[in-house]
PyMOL Python script that loads the backbone (N, CA, C, O; Angstrom):
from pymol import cmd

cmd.read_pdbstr("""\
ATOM      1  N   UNK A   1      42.569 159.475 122.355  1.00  0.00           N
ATOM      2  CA  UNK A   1      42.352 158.735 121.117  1.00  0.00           C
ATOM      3  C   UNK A   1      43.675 158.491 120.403  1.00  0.00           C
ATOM      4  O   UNK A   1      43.961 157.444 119.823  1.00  0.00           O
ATOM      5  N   UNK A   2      44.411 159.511 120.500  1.00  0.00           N
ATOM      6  CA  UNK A   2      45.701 159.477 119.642  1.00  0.00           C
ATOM      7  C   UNK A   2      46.911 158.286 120.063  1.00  0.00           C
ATOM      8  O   UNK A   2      47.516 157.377 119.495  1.00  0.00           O
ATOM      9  N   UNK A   3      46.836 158.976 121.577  1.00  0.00           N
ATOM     10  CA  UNK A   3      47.939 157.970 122.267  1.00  0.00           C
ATOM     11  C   UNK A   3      47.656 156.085 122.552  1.00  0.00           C
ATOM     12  O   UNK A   3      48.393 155.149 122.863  1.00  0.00           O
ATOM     13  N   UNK A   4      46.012 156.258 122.203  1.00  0.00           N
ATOM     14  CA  UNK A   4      45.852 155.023 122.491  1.00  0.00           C
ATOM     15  C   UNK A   4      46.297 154.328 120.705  1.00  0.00           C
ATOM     16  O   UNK A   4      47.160 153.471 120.515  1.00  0.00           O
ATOM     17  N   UNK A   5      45.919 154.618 120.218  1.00  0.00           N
ATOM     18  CA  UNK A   5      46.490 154.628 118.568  1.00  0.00           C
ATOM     19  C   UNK A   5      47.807 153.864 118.680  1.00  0.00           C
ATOM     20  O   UNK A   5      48.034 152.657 118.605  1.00  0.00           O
ATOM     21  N   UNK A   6      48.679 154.997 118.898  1.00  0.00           N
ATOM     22  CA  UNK A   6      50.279 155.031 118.961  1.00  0.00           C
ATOM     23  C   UNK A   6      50.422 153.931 119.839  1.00  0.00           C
ATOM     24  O   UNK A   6      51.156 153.054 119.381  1.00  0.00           O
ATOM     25  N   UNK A   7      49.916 153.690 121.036  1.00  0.00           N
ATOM     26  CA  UNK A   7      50.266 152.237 121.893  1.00  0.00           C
ATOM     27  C   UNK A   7      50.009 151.513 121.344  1.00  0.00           C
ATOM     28  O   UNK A   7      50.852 150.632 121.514  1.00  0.00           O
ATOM     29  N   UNK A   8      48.920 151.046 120.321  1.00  0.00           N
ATOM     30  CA  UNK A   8      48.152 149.990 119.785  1.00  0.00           C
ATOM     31  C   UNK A   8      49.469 149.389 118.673  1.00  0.00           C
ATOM     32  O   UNK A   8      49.683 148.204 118.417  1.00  0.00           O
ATOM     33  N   UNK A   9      50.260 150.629 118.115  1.00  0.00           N
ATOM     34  CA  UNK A   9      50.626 150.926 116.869  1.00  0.00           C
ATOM     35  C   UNK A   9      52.374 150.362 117.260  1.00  0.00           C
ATOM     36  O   UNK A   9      53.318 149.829 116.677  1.00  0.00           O
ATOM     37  N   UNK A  10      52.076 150.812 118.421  1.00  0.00           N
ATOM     38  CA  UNK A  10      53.900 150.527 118.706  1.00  0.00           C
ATOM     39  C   UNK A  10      53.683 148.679 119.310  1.00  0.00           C
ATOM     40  O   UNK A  10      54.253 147.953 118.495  1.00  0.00           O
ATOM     41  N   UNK A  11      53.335 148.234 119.930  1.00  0.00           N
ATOM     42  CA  UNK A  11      52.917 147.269 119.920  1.00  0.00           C
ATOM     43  C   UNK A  11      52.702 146.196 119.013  1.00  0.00           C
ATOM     44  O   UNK A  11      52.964 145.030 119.308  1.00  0.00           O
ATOM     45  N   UNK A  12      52.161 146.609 117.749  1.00  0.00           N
ATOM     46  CA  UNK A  12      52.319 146.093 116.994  1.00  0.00           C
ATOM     47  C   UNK A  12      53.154 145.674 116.075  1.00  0.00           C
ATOM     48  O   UNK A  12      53.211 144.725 115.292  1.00  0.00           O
ATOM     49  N   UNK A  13      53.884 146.722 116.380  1.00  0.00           N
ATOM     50  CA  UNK A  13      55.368 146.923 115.742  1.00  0.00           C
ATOM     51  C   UNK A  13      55.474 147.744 114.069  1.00  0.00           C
ATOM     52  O   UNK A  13      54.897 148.794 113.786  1.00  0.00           O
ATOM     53  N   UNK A  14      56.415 146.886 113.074  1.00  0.00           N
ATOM     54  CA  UNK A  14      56.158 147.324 111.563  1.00  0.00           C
ATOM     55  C   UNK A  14      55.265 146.357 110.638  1.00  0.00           C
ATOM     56  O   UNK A  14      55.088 146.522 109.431  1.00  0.00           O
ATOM     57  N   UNK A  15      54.558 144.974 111.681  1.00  0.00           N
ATOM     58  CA  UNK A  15      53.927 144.344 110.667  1.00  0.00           C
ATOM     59  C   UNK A  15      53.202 144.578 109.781  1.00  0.00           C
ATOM     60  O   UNK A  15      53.152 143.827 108.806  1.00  0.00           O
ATOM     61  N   UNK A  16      52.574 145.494 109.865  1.00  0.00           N
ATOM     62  CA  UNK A  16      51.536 145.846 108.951  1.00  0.00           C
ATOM     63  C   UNK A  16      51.582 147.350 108.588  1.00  0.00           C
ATOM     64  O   UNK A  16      50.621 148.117 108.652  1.00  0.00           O
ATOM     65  N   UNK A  17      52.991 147.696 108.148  1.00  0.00           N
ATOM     66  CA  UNK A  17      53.136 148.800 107.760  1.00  0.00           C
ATOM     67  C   UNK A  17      51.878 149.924 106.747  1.00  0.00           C
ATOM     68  O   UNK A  17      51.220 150.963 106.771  1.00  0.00           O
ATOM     69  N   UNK A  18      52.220 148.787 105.997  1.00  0.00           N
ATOM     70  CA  UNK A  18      51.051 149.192 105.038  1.00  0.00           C
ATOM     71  C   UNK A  18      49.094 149.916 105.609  1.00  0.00           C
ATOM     72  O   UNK A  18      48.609 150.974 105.209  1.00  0.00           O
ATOM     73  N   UNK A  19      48.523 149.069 106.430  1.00  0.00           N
ATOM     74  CA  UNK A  19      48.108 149.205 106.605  1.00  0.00           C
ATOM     75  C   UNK A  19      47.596 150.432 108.089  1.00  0.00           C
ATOM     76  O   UNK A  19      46.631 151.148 108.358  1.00  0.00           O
ATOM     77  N   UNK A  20      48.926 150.071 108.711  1.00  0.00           N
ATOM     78  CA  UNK A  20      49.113 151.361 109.633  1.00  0.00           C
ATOM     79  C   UNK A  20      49.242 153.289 109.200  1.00  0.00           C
ATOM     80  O   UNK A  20      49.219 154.423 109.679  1.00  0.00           O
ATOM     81  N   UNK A  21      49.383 152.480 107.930  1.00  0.00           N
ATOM     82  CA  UNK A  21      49.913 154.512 106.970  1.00  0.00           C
ATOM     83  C   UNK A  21      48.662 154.542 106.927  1.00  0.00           C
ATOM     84  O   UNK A  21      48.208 155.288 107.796  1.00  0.00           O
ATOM     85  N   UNK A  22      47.643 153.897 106.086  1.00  0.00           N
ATOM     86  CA  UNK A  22      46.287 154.273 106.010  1.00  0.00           C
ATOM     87  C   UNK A  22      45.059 154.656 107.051  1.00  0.00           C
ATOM     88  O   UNK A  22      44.097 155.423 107.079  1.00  0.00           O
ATOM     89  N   UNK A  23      45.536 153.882 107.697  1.00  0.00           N
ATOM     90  CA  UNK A  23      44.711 154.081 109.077  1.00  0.00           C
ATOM     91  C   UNK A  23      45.007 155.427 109.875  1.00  0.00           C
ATOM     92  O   UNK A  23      44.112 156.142 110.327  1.00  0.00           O
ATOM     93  N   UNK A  24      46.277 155.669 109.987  1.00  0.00           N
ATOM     94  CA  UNK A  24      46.907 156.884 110.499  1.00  0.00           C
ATOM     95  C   UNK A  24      46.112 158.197 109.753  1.00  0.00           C
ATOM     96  O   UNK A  24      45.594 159.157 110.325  1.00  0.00           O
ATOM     97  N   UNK A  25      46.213 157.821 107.730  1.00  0.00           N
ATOM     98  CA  UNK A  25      45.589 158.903 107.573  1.00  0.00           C
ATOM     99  C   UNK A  25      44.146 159.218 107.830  1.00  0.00           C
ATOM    100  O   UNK A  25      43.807 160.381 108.051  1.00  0.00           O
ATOM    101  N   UNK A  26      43.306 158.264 107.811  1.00  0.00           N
ATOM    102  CA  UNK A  26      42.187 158.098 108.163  1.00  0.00           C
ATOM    103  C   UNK A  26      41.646 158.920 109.714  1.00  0.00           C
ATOM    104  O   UNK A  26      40.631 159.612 109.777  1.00  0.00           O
ATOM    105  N   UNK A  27      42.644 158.629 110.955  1.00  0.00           N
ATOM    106  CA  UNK A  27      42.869 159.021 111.544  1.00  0.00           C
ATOM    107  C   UNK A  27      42.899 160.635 111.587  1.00  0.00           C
ATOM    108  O   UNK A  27      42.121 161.332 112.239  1.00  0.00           O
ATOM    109  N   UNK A  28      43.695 160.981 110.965  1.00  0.00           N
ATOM    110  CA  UNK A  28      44.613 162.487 110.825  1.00  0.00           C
ATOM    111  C   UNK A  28      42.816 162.999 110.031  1.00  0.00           C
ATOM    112  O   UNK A  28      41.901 163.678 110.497  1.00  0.00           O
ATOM    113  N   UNK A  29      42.898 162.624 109.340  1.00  0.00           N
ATOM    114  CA  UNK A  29      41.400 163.382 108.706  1.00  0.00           C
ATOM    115  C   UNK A  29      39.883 163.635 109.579  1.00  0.00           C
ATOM    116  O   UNK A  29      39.062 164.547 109.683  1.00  0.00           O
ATOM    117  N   UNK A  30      40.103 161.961 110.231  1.00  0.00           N
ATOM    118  CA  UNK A  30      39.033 162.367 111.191  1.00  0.00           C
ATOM    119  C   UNK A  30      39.032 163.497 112.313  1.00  0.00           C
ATOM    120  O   UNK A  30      38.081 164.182 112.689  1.00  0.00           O
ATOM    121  N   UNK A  31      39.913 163.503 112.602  1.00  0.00           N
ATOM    122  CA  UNK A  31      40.739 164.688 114.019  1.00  0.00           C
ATOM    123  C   UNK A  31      40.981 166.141 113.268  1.00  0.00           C
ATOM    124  O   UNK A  31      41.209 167.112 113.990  1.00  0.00           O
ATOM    125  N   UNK A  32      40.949 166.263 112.243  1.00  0.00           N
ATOM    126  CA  UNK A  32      41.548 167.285 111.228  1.00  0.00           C
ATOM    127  C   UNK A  32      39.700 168.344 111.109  1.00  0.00           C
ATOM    128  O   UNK A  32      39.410 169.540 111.123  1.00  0.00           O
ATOM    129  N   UNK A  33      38.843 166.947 110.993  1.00  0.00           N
ATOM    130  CA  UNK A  33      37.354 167.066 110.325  1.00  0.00           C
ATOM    131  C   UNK A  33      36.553 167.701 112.194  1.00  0.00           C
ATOM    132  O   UNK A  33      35.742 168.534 112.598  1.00  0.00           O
ATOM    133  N   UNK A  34      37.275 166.857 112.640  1.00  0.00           N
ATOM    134  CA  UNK A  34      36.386 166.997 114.258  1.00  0.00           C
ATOM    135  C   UNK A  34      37.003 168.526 114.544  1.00  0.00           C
ATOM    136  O   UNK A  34      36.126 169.373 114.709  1.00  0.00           O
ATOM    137  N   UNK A  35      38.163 168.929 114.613  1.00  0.00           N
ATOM    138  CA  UNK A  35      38.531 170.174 115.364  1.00  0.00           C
ATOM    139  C   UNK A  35      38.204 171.101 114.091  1.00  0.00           C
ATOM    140  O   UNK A  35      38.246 172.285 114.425  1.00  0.00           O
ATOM    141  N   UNK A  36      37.906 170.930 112.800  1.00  0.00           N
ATOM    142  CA  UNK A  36      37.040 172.202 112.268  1.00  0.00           C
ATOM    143  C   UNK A  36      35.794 172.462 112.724  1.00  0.00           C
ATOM    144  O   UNK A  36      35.294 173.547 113.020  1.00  0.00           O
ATOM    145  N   UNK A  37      35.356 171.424 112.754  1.00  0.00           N
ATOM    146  CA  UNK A  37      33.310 171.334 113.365  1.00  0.00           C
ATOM    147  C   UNK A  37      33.659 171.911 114.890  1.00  0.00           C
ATOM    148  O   UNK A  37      32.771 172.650 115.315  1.00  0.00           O
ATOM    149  N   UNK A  38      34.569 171.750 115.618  1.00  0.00           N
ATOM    150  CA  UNK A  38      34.849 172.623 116.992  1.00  0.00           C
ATOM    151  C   UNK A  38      34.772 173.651 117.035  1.00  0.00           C
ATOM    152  O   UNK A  38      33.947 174.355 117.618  1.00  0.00           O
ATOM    153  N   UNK A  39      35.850 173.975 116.258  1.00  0.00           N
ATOM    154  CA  UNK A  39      35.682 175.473 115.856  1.00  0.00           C
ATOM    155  C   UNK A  39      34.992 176.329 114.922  1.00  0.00           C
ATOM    156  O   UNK A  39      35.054 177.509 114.576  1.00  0.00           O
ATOM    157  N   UNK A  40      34.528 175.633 114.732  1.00  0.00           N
ATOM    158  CA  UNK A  40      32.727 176.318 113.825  1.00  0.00           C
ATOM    159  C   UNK A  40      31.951 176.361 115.354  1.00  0.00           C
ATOM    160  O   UNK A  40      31.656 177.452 115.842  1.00  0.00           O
ATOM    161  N   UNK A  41      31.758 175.540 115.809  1.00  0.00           N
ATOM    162  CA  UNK A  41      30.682 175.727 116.982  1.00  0.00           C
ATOM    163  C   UNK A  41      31.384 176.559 118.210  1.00  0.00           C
ATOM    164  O   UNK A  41      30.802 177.091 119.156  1.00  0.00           O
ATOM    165  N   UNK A  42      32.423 176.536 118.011  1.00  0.00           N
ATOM    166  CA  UNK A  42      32.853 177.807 119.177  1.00  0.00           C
ATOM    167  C   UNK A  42      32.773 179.133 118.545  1.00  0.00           C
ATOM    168  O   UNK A  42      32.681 180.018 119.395  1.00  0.00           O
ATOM    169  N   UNK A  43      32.778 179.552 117.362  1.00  0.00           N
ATOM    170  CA  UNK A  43      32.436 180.609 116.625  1.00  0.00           C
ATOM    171  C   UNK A  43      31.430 180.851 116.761  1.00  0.00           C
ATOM    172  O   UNK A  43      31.336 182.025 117.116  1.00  0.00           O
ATOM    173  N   UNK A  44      30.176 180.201 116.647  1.00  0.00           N
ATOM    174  CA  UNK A  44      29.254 180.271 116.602  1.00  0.00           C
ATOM    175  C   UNK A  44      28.285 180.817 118.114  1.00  0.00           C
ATOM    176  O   UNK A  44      27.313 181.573 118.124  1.00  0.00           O
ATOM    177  N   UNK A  45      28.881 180.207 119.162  1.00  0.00           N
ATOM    178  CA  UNK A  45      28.884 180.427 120.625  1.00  0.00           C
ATOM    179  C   UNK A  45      29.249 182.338 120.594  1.00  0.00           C
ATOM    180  O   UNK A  45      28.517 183.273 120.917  1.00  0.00           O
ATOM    181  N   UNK A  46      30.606 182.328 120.089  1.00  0.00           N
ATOM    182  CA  UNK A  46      31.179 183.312 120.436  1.00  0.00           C
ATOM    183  C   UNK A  46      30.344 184.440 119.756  1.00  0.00           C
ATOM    184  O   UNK A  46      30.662 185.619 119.905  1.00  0.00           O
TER     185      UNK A  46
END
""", "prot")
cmd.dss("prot")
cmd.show_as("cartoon", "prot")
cmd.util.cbc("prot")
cmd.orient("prot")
């Protein structure tokens, strides 16, 4: 997911700077949100 991001992102270059910061964080939160719920359910296993 990440690296395809970053290809999408480098590719695109700095046009849309602006809108690349937001998305990134959007990004970073979703991945941030997914590997807590991981590790709640591997706790939970364990």
């Amino acid at each position: 997911m990440t690296s395809k991001y970053l290809k999408s992102r480098k590719s695109t270059g700095s046009l849309s700077v602006g809108f690349d910061v937001r998305e990134h964080a959007a990004l970073e939160a979703r991945t941030i949100a997914m590997r807590q719920a991981l590790g709640r359910l591997h706790c939970a296993k364990v």
